[in-house]
C-alpha positions in Angstrom: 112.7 102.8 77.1 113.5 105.0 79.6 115.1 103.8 83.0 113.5 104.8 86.2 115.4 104.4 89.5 113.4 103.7 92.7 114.7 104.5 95.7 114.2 101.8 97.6 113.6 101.0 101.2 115.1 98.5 103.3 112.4 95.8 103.5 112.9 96.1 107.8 112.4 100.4 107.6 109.2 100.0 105.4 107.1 99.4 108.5 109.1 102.1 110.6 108.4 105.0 107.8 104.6 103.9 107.4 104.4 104.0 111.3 106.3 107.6 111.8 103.7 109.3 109.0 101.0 107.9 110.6 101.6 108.6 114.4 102.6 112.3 113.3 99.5 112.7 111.2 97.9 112.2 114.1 99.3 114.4 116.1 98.8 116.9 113.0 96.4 120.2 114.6 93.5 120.6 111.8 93.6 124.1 111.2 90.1 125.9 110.1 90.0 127.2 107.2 89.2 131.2 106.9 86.6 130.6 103.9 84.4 128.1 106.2 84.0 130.4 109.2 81.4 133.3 108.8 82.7 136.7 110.0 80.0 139.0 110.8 80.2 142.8 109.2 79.8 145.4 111.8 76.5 147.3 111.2 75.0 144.8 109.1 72.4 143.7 111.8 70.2 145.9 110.7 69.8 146.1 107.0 69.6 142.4 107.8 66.6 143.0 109.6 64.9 145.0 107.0 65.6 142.5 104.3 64.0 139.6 106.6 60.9 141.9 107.6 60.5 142.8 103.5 60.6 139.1 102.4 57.9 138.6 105.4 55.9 141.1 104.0 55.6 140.5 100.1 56.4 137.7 97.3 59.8 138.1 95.4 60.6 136.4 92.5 64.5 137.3 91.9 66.6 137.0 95.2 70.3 137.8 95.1 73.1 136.9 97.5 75.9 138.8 97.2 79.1 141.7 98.2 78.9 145.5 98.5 78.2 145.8 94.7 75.0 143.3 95.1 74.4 146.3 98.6 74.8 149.4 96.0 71.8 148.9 94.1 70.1 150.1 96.6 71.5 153.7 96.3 69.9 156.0 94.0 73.6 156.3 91.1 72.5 152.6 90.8 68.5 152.8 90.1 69.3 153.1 86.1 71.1 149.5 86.2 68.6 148.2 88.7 65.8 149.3 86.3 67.3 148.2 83.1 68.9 144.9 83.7 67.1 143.1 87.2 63.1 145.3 87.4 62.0 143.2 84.1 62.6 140.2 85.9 
């Protein structure tokens, strides 16, 4: 069996450590992480718009949340893919 040294504490600094990493935790600043705050996209107030007023208007069935590639099928290169793999649905 292996051996496994410990390094061990002075019975008397035991209380001291658990004291020091809890006062500095405290004192700790919580930074915010960059994935949990929403940064707006400049320009994007209005095809917001149009995408509210459209869901207002009709019944969709298939709704997708996504990046610039989920934007592009909107453009005309795109229609064949839109067609083919999402109209069906």
């Amino acid at each position: 069996m292996l051996f496994v040294r410990k390094i061990m504490f002075p019975r008397v600094l035991r209380p001291l450590i658990v004291s020091l990493v809890c006062i500095a935790s405290a004192f700790a600043e919580e930074v915010p992480s960059s994935a949990a705050v929403p940064v707006p996209q400049p320009g994007m107030e209005k095809r917001h718009a149009e995408k509210v007023a459209a869901v207002r208007a009709r019944k969709f069935d298939l709704l997708l949340i996504g990046d610039s590639i989920t934007h592009g099928f909107d453009n005309p290169e795109f229609k064949a893919v839109w067609e083919q793999f999402f109209a069906p649905r």
